[in-house]
C-alpha positions as CSV (number, residue, x, y, z in Angstrom):
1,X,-47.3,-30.8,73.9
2,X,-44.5,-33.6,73.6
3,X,-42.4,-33.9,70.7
4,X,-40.7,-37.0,69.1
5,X,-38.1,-37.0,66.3
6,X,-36.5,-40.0,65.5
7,X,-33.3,-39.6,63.6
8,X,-31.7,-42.9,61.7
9,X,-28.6,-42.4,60.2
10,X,-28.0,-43.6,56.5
11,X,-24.6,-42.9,55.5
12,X,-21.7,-40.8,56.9
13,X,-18.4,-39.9,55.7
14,X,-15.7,-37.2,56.6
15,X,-17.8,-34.7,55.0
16,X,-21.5,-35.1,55.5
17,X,-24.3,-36.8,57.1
18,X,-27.7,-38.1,56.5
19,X,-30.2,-39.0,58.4
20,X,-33.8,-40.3,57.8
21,X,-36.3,-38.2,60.5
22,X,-39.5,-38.0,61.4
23,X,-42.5,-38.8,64.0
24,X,-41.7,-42.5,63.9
25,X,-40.1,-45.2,60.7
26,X,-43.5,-45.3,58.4
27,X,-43.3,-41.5,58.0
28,X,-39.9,-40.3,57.6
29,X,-38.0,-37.2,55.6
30,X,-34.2,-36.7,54.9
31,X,-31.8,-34.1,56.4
32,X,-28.0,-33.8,55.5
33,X,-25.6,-32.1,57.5
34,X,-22.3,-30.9,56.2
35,X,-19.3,-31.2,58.8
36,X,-17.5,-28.7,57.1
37,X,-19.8,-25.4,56.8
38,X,-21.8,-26.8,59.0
39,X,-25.4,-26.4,57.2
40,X,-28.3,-28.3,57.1
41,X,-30.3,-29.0,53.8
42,X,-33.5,-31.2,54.0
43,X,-33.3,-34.3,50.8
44,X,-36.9,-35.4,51.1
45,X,-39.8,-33.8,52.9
46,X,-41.7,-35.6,55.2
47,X,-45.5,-36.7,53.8
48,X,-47.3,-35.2,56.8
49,X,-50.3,-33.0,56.2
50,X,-50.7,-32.9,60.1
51,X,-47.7,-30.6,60.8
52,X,-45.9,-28.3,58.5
53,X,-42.1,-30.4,57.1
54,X,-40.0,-27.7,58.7
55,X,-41.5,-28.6,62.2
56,X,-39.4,-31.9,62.4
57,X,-36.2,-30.6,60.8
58,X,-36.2,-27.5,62.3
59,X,-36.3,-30.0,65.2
60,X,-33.9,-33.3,63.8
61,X,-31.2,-30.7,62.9
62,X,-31.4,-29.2,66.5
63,X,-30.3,-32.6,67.3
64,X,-27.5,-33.3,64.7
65,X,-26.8,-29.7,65.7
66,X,-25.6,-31.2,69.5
67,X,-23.7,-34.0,67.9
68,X,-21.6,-31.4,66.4
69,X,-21.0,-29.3,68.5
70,X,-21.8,-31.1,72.0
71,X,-21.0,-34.3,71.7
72,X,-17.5,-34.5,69.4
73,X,-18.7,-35.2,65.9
74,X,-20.2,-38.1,67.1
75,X,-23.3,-39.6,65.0
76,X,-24.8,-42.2,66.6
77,X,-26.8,-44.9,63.9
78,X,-30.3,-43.9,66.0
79,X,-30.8,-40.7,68.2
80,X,-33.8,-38.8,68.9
81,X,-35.1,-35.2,69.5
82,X,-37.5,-34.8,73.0
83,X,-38.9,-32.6,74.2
């Protein structure tokens, strides 16, 4: 099965991130990142009775998760998680 998570950032600062995730922009949750320890914390869950919440941010913060680390702290304003 393919999966699709589109991430949209919302605000970013030296601290933290946010991003609005989910299967596609009608049905969308919220994850936050902190920079600084580094853990994820979901805002809003995602109104889907299809698929448990914790299958897309398990899935989104796999993603932020690369930014991090991978890619230099770098948060682009859309990204995705495919698989």
């Amino acid at each position: 099965m393919a999966t699709y998570i589109l991430l949209l950032k919302e605000y970013e600062d030296d601290e933290s991130v946010v991003y609005k995730f989910g299967p596609n922009e009608n049905t969308m949750g919220k994850i936050k990142l902190n920079k600084i320890t580094r853990k994820f914390s979901e805002l809003e869950e995602i109104p889907n009775k299809d698929l448990p919440s914790t299958f897309y941010f398990d899935r989104a913060a796999q993603r932020l998760a690369v930014c991090l680390v991978r890619e230099g702290g770098v948060f682009p304003e859309k990204t995705a998680f495919e698989s």
